[in-house]
N, CA, C and O atoms as a GROMACS GRO file, in nm:
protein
  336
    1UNK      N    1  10.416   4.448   0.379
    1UNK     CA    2  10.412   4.360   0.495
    1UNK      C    3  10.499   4.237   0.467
    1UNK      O    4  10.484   4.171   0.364
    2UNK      N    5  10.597   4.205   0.566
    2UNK     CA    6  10.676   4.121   0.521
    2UNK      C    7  10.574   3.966   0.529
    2UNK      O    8  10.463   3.947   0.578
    3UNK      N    9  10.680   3.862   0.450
    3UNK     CA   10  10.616   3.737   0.453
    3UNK      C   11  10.698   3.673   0.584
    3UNK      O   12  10.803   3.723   0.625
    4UNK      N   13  10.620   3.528   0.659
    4UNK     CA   14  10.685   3.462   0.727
    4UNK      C   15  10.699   3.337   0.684
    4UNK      O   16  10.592   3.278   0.666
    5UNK      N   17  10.823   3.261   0.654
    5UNK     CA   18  10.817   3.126   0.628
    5UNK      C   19  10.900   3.058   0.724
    5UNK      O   20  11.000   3.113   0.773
    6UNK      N   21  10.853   2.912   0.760
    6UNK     CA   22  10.939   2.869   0.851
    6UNK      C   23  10.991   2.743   0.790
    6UNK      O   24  10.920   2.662   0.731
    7UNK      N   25  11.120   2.731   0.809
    7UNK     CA   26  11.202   2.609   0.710
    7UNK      C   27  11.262   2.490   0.802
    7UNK      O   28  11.346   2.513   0.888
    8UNK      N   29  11.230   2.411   0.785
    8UNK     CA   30  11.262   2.268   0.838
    8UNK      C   31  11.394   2.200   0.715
    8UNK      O   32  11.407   2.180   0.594
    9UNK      N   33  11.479   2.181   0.856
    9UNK     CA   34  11.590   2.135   0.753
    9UNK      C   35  11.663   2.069   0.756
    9UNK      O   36  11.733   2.105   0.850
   10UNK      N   37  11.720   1.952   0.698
   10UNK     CA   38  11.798   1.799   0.720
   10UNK      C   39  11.944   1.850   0.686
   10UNK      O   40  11.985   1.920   0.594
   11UNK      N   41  12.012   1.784   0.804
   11UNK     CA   42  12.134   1.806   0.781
   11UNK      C   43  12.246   1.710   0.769
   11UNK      O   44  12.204   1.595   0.785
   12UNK      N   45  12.371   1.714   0.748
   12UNK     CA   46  12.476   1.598   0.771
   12UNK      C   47  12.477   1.624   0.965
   12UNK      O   48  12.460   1.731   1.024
   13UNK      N   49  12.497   1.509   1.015
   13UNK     CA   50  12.495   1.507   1.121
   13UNK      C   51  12.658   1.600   1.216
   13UNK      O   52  12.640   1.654   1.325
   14UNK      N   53  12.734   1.600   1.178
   14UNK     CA   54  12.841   1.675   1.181
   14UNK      C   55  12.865   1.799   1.155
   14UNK      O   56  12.967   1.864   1.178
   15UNK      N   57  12.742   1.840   1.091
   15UNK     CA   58  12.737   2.002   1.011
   15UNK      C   59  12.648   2.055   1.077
   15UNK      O   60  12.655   2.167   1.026
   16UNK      N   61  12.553   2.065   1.166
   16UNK     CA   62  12.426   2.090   1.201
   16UNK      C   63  12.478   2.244   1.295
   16UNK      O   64  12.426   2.352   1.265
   17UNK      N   65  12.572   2.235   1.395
   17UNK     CA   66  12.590   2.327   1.456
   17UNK      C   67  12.650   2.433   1.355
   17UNK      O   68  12.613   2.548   1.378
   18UNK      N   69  12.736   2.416   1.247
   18UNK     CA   70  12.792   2.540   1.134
   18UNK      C   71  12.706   2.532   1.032
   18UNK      O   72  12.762   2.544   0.923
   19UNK      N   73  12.604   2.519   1.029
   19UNK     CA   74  12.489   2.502   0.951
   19UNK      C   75  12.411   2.622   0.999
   19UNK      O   76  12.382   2.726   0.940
   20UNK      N   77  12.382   2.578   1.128
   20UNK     CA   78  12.275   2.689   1.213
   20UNK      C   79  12.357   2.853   1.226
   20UNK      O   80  12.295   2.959   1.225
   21UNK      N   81  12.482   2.843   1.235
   21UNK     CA   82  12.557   2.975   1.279
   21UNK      C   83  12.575   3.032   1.133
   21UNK      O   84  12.622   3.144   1.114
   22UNK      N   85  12.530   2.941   1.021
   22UNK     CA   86  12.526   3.026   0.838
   22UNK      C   87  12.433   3.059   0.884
   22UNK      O   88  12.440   3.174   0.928
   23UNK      N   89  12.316   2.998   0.899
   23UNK     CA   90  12.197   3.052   0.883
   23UNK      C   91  12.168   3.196   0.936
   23UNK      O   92  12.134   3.293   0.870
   24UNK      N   93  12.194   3.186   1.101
   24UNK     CA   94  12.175   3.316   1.159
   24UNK      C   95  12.225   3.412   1.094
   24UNK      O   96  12.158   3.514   1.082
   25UNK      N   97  12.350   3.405   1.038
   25UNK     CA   98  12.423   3.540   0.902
   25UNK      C   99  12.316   3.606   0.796
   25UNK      O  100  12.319   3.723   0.756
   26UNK      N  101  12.221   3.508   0.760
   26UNK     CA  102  12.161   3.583   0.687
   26UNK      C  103  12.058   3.692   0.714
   26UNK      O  104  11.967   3.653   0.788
   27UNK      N  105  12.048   3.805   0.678
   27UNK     CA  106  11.949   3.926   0.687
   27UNK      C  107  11.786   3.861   0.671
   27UNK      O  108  11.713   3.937   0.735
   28UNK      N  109  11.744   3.802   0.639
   28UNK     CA  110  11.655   3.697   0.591
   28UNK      C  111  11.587   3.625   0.670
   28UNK      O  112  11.469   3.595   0.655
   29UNK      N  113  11.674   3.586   0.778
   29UNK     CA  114  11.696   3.488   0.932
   29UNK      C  115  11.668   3.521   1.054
   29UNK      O  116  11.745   3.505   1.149
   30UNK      N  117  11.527   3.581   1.059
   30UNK     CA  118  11.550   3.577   1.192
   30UNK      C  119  11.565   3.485   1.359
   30UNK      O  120  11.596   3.503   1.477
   31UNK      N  121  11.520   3.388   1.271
   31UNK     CA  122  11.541   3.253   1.400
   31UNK      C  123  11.629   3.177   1.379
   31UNK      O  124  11.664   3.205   1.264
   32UNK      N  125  11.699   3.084   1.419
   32UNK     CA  126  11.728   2.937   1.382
   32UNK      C  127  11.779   2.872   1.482
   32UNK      O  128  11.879   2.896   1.549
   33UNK      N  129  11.702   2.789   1.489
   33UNK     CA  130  11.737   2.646   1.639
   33UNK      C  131  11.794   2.545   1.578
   33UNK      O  132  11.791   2.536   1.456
   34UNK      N  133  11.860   2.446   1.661
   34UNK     CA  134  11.884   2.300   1.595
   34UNK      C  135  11.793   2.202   1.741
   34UNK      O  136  11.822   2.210   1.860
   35UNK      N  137  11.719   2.144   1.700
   35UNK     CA  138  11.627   2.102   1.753
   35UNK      C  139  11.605   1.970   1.770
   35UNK      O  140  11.653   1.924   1.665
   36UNK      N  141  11.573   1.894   1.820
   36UNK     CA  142  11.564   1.700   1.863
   36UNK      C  143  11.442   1.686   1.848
   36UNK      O  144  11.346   1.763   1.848
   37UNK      N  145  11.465   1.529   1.827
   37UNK     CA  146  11.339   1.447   1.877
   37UNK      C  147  11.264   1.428   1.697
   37UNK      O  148  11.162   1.360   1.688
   38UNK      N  149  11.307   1.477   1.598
   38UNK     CA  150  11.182   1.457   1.448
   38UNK      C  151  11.306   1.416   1.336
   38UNK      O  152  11.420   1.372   1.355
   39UNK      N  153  11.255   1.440   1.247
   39UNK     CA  154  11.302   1.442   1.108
   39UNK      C  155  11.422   1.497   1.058
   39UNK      O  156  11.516   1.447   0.997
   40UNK      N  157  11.383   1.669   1.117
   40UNK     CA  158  11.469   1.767   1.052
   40UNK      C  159  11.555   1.815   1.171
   40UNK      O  160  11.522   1.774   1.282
   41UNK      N  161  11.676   1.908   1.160
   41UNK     CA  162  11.753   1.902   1.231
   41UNK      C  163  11.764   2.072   1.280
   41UNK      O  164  11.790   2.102   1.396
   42UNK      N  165  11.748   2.138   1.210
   42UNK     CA  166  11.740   2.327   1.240
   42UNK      C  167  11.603   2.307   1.198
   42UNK      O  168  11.546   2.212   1.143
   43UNK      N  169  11.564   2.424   1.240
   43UNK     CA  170  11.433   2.497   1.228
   43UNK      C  171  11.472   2.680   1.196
   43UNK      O  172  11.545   2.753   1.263
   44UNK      N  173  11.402   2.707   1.084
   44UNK     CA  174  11.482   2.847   1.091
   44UNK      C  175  11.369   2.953   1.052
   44UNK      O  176  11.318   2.936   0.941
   45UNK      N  177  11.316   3.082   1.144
   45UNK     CA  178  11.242   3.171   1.069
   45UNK      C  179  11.295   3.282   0.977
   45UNK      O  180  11.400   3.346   0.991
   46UNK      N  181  11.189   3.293   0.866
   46UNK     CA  182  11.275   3.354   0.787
   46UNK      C  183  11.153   3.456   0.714
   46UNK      O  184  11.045   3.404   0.684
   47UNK      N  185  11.175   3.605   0.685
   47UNK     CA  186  11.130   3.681   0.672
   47UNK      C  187  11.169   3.756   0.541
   47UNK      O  188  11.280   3.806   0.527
   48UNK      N  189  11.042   3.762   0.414
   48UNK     CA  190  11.125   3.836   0.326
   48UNK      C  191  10.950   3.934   0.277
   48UNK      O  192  10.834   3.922   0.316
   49UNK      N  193  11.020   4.025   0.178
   49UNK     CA  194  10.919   4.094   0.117
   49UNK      C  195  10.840   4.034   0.040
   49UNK      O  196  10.721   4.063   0.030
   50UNK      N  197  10.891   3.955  -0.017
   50UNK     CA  198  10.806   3.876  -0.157
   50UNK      C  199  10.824   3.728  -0.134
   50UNK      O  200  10.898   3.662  -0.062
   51UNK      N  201  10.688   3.685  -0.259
   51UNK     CA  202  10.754   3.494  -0.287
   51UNK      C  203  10.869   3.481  -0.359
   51UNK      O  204  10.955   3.403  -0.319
   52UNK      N  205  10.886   3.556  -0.476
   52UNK     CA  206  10.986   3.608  -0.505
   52UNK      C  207  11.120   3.597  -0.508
   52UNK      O  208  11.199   3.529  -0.574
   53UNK      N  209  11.133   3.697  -0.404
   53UNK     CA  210  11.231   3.695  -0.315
   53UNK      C  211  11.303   3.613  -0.239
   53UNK      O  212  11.426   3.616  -0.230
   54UNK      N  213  11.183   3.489  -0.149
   54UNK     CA  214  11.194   3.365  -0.120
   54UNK      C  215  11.292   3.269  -0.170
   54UNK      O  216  11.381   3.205  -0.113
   55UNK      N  217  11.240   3.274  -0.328
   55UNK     CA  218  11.275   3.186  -0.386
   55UNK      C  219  11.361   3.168  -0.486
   55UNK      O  220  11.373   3.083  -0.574
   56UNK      N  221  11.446   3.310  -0.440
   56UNK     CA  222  11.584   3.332  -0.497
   56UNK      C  223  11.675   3.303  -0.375
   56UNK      O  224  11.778   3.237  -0.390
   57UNK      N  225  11.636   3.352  -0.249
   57UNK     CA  226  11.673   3.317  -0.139
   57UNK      C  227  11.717   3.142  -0.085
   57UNK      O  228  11.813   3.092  -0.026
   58UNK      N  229  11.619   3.103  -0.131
   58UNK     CA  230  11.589   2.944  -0.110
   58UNK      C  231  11.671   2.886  -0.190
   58UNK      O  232  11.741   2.798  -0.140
   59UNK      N  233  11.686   2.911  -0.320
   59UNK     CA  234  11.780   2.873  -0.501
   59UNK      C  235  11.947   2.903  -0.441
   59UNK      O  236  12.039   2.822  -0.442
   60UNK      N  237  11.950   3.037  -0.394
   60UNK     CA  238  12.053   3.111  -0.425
   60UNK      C  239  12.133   3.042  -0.296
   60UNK      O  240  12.228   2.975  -0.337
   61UNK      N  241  12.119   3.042  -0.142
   61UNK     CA  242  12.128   3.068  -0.024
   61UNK      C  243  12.119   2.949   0.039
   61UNK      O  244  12.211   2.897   0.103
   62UNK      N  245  12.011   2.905   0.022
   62UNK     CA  246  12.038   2.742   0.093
   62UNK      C  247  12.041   2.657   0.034
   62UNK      O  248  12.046   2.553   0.100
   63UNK      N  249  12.041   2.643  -0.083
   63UNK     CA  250  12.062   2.541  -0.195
   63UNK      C  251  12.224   2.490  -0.160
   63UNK      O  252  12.280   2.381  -0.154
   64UNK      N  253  12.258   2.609  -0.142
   64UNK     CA  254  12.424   2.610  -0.149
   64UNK      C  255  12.499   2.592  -0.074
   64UNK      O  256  12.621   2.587  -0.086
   65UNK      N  257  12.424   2.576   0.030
   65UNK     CA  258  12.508   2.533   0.192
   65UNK      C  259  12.505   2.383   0.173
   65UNK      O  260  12.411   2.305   0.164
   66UNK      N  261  12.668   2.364   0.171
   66UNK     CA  262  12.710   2.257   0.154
   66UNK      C  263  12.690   2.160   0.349
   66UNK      O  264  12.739   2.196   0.456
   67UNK      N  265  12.619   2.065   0.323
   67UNK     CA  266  12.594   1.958   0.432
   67UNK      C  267  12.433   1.957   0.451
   67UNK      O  268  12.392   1.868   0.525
   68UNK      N  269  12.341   2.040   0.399
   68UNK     CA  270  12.228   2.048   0.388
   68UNK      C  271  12.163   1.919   0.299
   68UNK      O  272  12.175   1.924   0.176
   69UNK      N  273  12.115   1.837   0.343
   69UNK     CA  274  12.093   1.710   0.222
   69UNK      C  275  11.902   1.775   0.219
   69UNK      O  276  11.829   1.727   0.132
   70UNK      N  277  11.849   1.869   0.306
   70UNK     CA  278  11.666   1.873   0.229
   70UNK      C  279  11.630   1.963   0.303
   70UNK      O  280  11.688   1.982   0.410
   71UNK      N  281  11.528   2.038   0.260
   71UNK     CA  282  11.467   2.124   0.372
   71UNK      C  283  11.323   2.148   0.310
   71UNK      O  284  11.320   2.158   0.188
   72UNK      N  285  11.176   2.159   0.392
   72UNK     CA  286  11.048   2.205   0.360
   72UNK      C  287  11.060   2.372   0.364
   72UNK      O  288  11.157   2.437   0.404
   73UNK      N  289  10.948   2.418   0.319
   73UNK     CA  290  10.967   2.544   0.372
   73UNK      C  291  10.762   2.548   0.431
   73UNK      O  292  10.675   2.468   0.396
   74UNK      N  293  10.753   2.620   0.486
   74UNK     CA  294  10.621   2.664   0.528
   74UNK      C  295  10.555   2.804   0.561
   74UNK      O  296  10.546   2.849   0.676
   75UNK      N  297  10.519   2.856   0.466
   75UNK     CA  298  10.453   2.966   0.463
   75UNK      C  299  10.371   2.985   0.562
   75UNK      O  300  10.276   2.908   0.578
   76UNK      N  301  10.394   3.090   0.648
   76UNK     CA  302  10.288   3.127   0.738
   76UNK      C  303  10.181   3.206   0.649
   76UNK      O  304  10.207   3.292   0.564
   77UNK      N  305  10.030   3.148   0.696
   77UNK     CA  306   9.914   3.169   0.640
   77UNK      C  307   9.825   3.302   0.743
   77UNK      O  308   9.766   3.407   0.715
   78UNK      N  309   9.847   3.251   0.831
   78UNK     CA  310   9.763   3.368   0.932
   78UNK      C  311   9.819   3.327   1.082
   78UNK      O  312   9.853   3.218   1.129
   79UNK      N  313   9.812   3.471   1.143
   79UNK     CA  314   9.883   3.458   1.298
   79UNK      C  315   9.733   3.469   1.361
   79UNK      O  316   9.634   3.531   1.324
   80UNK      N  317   9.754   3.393   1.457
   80UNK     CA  318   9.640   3.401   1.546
   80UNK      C  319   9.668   3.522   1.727
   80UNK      O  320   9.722   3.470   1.824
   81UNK      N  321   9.652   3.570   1.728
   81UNK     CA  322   9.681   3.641   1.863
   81UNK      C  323   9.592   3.632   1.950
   81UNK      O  324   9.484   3.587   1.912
   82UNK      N  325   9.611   3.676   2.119
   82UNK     CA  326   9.497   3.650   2.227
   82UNK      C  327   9.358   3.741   2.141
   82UNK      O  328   9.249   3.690   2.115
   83UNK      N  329   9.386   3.837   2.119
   83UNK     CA  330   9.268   3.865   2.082
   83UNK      C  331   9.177   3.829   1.915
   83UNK      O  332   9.079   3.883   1.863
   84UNK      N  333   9.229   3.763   1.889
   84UNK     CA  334   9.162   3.691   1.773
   84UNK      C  335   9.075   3.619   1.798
   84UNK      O  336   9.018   3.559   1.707
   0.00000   0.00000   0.00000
């Protein structure tokens, strides 16, 4: 069962739109907005098999995107649905 994490992420203000169009490239990615109004500047869902995995992903992948100055990440814990 895959994992869901959702990543909040600070950007150079000039980079935010080629920031978001890396992101979507990755297999990893299935969301990413650039979003107003808070802190962080994309919002991106991201889907892998393992923590693992994550966090070679996270090291390897966004560490390295140059204009990225921070990002949280947030593990989804449990989905709630109508019938829950």
């Amino acid at each position: 069962m895959p994992i869901k994490i959702f990543l909040a992420i600070k950007t150079r203000p000039e980079r935010v739109k080629e920031i978001c169009r890396k992101l979507r490239k990755f297999r990893e990615v299935s969301e990413a907005y650039i979003v107003t109004k808070g802190q962080y500047d994309i919002i991106a869902a991201i889907k892998v098999h393992s923590l693992d995995r994550y966090r070679v992903f996270a090291i390897n992948q966004i560490g390295n995107i140059d204009g990225i100055t921070d990002f949280v990440s947030f593990l989804v814990a449990t989905f709630i649905d109508d019938d829950s």
